[in-house]
Each structure stands twice: as structure tokens, then as C-alpha cells.
N, C-alpha and C positions, 0 to 999 in steps of 0.2 A: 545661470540656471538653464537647464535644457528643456527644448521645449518639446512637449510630449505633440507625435504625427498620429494622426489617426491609420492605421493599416488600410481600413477600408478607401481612405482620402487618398494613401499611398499608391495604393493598385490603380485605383483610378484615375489619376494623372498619370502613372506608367501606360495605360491602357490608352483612354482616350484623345489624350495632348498629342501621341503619334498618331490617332487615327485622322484626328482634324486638320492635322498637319501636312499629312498622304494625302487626306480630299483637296486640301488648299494648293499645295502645288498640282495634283493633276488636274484642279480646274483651270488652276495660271497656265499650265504645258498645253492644254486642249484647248483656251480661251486665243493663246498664240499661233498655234500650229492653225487654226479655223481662220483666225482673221490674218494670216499668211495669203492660203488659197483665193477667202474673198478677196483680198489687195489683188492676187493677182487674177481672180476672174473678170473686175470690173476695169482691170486696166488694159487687160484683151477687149472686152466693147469699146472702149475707147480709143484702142491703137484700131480697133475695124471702122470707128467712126470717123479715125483720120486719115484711113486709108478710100472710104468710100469717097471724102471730100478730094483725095489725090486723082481721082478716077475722073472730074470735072472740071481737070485743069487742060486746057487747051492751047493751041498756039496759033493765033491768027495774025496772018501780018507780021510775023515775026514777033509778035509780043502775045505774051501770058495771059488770059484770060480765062473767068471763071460765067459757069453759066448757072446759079441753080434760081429755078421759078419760086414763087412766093409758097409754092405747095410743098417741095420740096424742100424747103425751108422750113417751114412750119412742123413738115414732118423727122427731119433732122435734129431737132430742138425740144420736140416735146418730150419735156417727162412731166409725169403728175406730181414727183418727190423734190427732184434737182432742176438745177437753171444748167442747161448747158452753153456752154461759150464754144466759137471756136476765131481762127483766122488766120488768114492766107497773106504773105507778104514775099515780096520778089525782092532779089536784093538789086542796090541801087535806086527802086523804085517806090518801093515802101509797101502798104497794106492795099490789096486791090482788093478782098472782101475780109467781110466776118467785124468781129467786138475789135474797134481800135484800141481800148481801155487794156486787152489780155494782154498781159506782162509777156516778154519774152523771156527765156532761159538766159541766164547768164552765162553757164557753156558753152564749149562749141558742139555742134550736135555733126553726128557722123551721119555719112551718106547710108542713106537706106535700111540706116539702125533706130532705132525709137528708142527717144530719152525722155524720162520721167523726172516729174518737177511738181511739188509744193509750191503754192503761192495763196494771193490772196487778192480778192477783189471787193471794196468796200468793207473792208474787214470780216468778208465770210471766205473760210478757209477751200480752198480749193488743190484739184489734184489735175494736172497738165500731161499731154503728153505729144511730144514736137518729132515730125517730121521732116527730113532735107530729101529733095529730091531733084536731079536736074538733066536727067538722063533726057535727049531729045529736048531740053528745053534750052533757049537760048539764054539762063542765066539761072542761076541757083533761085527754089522754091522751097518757100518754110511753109509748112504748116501744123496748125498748135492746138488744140482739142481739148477744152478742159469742163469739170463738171465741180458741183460743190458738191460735199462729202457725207448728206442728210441718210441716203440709203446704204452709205458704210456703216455710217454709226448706228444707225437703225440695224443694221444685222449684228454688229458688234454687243448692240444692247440683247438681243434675241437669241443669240449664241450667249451670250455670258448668263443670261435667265435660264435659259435652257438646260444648262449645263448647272449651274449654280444652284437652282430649285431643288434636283432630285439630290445632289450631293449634300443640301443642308436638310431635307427629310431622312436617308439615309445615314446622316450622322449623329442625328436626335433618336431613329432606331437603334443605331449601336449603341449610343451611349443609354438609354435607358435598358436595352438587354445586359450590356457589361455592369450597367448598376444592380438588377436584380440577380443578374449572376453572380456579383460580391457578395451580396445579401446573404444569399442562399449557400455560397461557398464559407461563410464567414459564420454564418449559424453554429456549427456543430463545436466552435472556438466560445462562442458567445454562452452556447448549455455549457462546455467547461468550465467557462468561469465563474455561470453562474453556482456550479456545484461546487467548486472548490471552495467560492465564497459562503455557502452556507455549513460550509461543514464547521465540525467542532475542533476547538484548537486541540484535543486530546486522540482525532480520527484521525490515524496517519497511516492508513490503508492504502493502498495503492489508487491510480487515477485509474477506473476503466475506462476501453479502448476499443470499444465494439463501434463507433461512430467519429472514429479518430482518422484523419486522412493521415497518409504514410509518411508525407514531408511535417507534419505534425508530433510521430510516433516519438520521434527522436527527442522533441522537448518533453513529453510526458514519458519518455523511459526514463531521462536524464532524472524529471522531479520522481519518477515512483522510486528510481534509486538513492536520492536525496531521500527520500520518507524511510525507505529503510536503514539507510543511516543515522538518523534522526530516531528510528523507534528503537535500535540498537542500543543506539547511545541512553538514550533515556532510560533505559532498562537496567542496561547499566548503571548509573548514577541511581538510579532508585534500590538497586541491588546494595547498590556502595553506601548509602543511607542509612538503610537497613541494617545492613553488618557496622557498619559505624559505629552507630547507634549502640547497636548491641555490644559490643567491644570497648566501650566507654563506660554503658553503664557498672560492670563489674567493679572494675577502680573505682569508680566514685562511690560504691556503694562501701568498697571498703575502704575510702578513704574517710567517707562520713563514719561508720562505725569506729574508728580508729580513734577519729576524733574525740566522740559520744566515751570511748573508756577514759582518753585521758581527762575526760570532765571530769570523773568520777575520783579520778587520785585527787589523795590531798598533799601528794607532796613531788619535788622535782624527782628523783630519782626512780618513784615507782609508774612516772609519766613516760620516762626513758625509751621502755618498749614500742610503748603507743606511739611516740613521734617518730621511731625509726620506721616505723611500718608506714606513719604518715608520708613521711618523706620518701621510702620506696615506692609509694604510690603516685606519689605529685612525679617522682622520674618518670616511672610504668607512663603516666598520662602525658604528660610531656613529649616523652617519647613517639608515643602514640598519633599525638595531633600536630608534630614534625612531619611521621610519615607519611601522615592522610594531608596535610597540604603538597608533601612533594609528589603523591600519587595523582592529586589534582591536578597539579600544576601540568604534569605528564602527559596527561588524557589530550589525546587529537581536538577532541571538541571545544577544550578551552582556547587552546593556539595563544597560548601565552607566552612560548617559548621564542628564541632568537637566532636560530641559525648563523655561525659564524666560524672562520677557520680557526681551529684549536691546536695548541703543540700538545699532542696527548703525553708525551714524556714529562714536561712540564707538570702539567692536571696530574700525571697519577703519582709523580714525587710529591708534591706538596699534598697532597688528597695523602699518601702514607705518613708523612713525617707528622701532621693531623691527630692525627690515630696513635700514634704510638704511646702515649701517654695512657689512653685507654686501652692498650694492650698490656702493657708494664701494670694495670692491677689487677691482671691474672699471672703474670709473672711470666707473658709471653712476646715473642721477637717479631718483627715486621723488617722482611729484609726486599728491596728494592733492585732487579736485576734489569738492565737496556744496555741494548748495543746503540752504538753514537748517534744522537740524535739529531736534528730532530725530526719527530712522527706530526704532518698533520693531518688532519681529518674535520670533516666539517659535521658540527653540532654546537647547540645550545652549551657553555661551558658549564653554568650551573647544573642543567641536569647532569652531565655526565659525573662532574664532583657528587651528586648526589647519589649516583649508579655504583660509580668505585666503594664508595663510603657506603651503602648496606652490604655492598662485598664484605667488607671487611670487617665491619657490622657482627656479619654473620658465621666470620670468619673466626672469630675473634670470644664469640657466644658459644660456637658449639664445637669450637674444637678442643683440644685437652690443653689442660693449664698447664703452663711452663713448657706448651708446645712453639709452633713454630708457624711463621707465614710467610707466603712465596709470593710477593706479586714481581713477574717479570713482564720484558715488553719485549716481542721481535717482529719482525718485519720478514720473514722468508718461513714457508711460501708466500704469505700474506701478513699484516699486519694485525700484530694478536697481542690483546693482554690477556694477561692471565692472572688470576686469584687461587690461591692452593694452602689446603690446609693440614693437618693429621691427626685429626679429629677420627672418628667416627666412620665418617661416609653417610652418602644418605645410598635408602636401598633401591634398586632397581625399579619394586613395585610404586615409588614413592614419588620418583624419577618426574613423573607429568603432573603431580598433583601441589607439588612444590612452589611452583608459581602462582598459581590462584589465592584470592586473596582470602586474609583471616583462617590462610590452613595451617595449622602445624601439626608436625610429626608427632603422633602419639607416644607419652614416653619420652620426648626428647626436652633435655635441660634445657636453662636458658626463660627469660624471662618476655620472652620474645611477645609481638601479638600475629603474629605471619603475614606481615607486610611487606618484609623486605625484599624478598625474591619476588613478591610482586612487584614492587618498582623497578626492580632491575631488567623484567623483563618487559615494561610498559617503556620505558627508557630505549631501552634494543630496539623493540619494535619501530619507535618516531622515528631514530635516527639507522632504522635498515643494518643493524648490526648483528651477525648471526653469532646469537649465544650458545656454548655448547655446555652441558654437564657433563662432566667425566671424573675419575676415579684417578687421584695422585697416585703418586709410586710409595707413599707408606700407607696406603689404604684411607686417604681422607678423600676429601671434597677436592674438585677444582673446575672453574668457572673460565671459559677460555671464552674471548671476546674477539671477534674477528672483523675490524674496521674495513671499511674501504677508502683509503688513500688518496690524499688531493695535495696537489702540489702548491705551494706558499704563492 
């Protein structure tokens, strides 16, 4: 089962996850870049602290000495934050002033370059930094300068609040503006649906659009076009109800009458009439409730049909050799013309059996007895069957009204209900087959069927 996201939920982690995201790293980028500079502003006090203590080293005697008074001491040392350390040591000779406890580097430290060193004294973390000097002195001079790290972290905590405060007010503004901006962009969604929910399942009007944003338009075109597909249809089907209806009750009306006379005989032979007409009735309705299932069946809206490759040479032999039996009692021929086949073409195989057969149907009803029928198959220019009778003809004026359902030709023999040409043309239409009417060469009917061709 899938699980339904809320749009509004949607936009809003597309929206705000990246904004908190941007402030996170550029407070990580600025919280770095800051405590870069600090690391290295306090490590220039530091390299001046161990450069001021380089300034007190002297050579008496030949030997290294340091001179600082208890004042100058005290003043060298004081911070209010950090403990500083430092100390002086000759080599050979070992530590002539300063904290004997200050680790030394475990590197070797270059002449008149200052090296930076981590350590630690009584397990409070500290930051060193060692100078070599020996220039005029009779033996290499370390000296080592280190402080503990209270007023880095102190600015490190002060930088990263700083920085950190206004970015998490700023992100509690955007996110509650991006919230009522959803809101509010999400409203004019929220009156559609409330309107569409209250309508009546029979209101299939279109969705007005006066407060429709334009990346919206597209789904409310899409459904006012479904609504009018939908009010077509039904109109449709309620039309087809209606004439149904109507078209049934005739036969039945005289089927029952039919019935009601042969009550009235009293004997089998003067029944005879009455059950011949019964029985041309129960055909007529048979007939009847054949055509209006396969009419159904046809119609787009049911989508009951199956699309599949068909050999149309195949379907329209067996669809004539069908029929022939019911041509033979009017004492007429059904003759089958194709060049080598086979033809295929993609459709439902039943309807099109259904399509060929009211051809023939009709073919067969109105043309002249002991005439003649043509169904051929070719394929140049196009793939075309054709129905052909020599009948009659239908007339020109007749020509568009022929298809429509429950019409028939005024006048015209045949026990017809004027279905047939309308299936045949509801049939074309699904499977995009352009139907023509035209006039055979002995003045009859002929129905030319013009497939579009798909390879096996």
C-alpha cells in the first residue's frame, strides 16, 4: 500500500531541509575560518612573548645568562584567563630559567623559525611555541613559551554563539514564513477541492478557473475535459436507453398480442398464423438485443474490448463462409476476393467479426434477391475491405443519416431496427478505420474499409 505524502509536508522539507542545511554548513565554514585567525592571532602573542624573553638572554663570561627581575616576571605571566609557562634552556647545560616541568618539543626545531606544539601540563591542555637561537651565543638557546587554551575556547564558544544565535532565529523566520507561504499558496487547491467535493454526482460542469494558478491549469483542463467526456457519454447512453427502450417495446407489444390471438383458437392449425408472427418477433427481438449488446460492447466508455494482431483475411473468410447460409434463403451468392495473404492489422477480433457481419447483415437485407455480394480484400494503395452489393443503393441525401442509430431509410424493405450501420461505424471509429460509402458498378451499395497495416 502506498503511503499518501502530504503536499504541503512535501514542499516543506523540499524548502526548509536545504535552508537548514546552507545555515549549518556556513556556520561550520565561518565557525572554522574565525577560529583559523584566532589560532593564529594568539599564536603571534606568543611567538612576541618568546621573542621578548630572547631579547634577556645575555653572555657573561662566556656563558648564557638570563636577567628578568621579580617585576618583570610577574608582568610577563599575568593573565587574568590563562596560566602562562615559559623556559629557557642551553644545550649541554640544561634549564637556566623558567617552569622546569614545560615539556619540550619532540622535534627538532630550526634556527630562527618558531615551531608550534600541543602538549599538556597536569592534564590541562596547553599550546607551546619554541624558539632556537644561537647567533653570538656560545652554544645553541631554546626557548619555549606556552599558555593554556581558556581564552581560545572562550572565543571559540563566543564566535560559534554569535554566529549560531542569529542563524537559528533566522531559520525559525524562514521556516515559519515558507509555512504560511504554503498555506496560503495551497488555499486556492484546498477551495477546489472543497467545491468539487460538494458537488452533485449528476454536476459535470466544468471546474472554474478564475483563482486557478497556471502550473494548476493543466490538471483542471485535463479533469473539465474528462467532465466533458463523461457528460457526452452519458448523454449518450441515456439517448441509447431511450431509443432502446423504444425499439423493443414495439415487438413486444406484438409479440404479446400474437400471443393473446392464439389463446383465442381452439384448434392447432388456425394457431398457425399467430405463432408464425410469434416467432418473427422473438427473431426481430433477438436480433435486436444481439445488436444493442454488440453496440455496447463497442462504446469507448465500456473499454471491454482487447486489442490484438488479427489476419483480417482469415476474419473476413470465415466471417463470409458464416453467412452464406443466410444468404442462400434469399437465393443470394457471397463471393470472397484477396490477393495472397496474409493482411494484419491490430483490433479486438470479435468486434471486427461483428463489423464484417452487419456488412453483410445489411448486405444481404437490402439488396435484390438472387443478387450477388462482393466482399474483396487488397492491399494497394492501402489495405481495404470492401462490402459490395446490387441492391438498390442508398441515396445521396441519406448518405450521413445512415449511421445513426434506430434510423432507417423510409420505404426501405427489410426488417431491419437501424442498428447495423451503426455498429459498423462505432466499430471504425475504436479501431481508427476510415469507412467510405460509395456506389458499386451495378448501382448498389459498397462499404470500403480502409485498415492501417501492422506487421506480424
Amino acid at each position: 500500500m502506498n503511503k499518501l505524502t502530504s503536499l504541503k509536508s512535501a514542499i516543506a522539507y523540499r524548502l526548509i531541509i536545504p535552508v537548514i542545511i546552507f545555515i549549518i554548513l556556513e556556520t561550520a565554514l565561518s565557525y572554522f575560518v574565525t577560529l583559523h585567525y584566532v589560532e593564529k592571532t594568539y599564536d603571534r602573542w606568543l611567538l612576541d612573548s618568546a621573542r621578548s624573553l630572547l631579547q634577556e638572554v645575555e653572555v657573561i663570561d662566556h656563558k648564557v645568562s638570563v636577567k628578568l627581575s621579580d617585576n618583570a616576571l610577574d608582568i610577563f605571566k599575568w593573565d587574568d584567563v590563562d596560566t602562562t609557562f615559559f623556559k629557557i634552556n642551553v644545550e649541554n647545560i640544561g634549564v637556566i630559567a623558567g617552569d622546569s616541568m614545560l615539556p619540550s618539543p619532540s622535534a627538532d626545531i630550526a634556527a630562527e623559525q618558531p615551531f608550534y606544539s600541543d602538549a599538556s601540563i597536569d592534564g590541562k591542555a596547553i599550546r607551546m611555541v619554541s624558539l632556537l637561537a644561537y647567533d653570538g651565543l656560545p652554544g645553541k638557546v631554546y626557548i619555549h613559551v606556552a599558555e593554556t587554551l581558556n581564552k581560545r575556547q572562550d572565543m571559540m564558544i563566543d564566535i560559534l554563539l554569535t554566529d549560531l544565535i542569529p542563524q537559528i532565529i533566522l531559520t525559525l523566520l524562514i521556516s515559519l514564513l515558507l509555512y504560511e507561504a504554503i498555506n496560503h499558496g495551497l488555499a486556492p487547491l484546498h477551495k477546489l477541492a472543497d467545491d468539487i467535493s460538494q458537488r452533485s454526482p449528476r454536476d459535470l460542469s466544468p471546474i472554474p478557473e478564475t483563482q486557478v494558478f497556471t502550473e494548476v491549469r493543466a490538471l483542471t483542463d485535463t479533469i473539465n475535459s474528462l467532465m466533458e467526456k463523461l457528460s457526452t457519454a452519458i448523454a449518450s447512453q441515456q439517448r441509447f436507453i431511450a431509443n432502446a427502450s423504444h425499439q423493443l417495446r414495439t415487438p413486444l407489444a406484438g409479440l404479446k398480442l400474437q400471443a393473446e390471438r392464439a389463446q383465442r383458437e381452439d384448434n392447432i392449425p388456425a394457431m398457425q398464423p399467430a405463432l408464425s408472427q410469434i416467432k418473427n418477433s422473438a427473431d426481430r427481438i433477438s436480433h435486436m438485443i444481439t445488436q444493442l449488446l454488440a453496440l455496447a460492447r463497442s462504446s469507448p466508455v465500456e473499454g471491454a474490448y482487447q486489442m490484438e494482431t488479427v489476419d483480417l483475411y482469415d476474419l473476413a473468410k470465415t466471417v463470409c463462409v458464416d453467412w452464406v447460409p443466410k444468404a442462400l434463403e434469399r437465393n443470394m451468392e457471397i463471393s470472397f476476393i484477396a490477393a495472397s495473404p496474409p493482411y494484419f492489422v491490430k483490433g479486438d477480433r470479435i468486434l471486427l467479426s461483428e463489423l464484417l457481419a452487419n456488412l453483410l447483415d445489411n448486405a444481404i437485407a437490402y439488396g435484390h434477391e438472387k443478387g450477388h455480394i462482393a466482399v474483396s480484400l487488397t492491399s494497394q494503395p492501402a489495405l481495404c475491405l470492401s462490402v459490395e452489393d446490387d441492391g438498390p443503393g442508398i441515396k445521396d441525401l441519406e448518405s450521413n443519416k445512415i449511421f445513426e442509430r434506430f434510423y432507417r431509410i423510409p420505404g426501405s424493405s427489410g426488417n431491419g431496427c437501424g442498428l447495423g450501420l451503426a455498429i459498423v461505424k462505432e466499430i471504425a471509429d475504436l479501431h481508427q478505420i476510415k469507412l467510405l460509402l460509395l456506389r458499386s458498378v451495378s448501382g448498389g451499395t459498397r462499404f470500403d474499409l480502409q485498415f492501417n497495416e501492422v506487421d506480424n
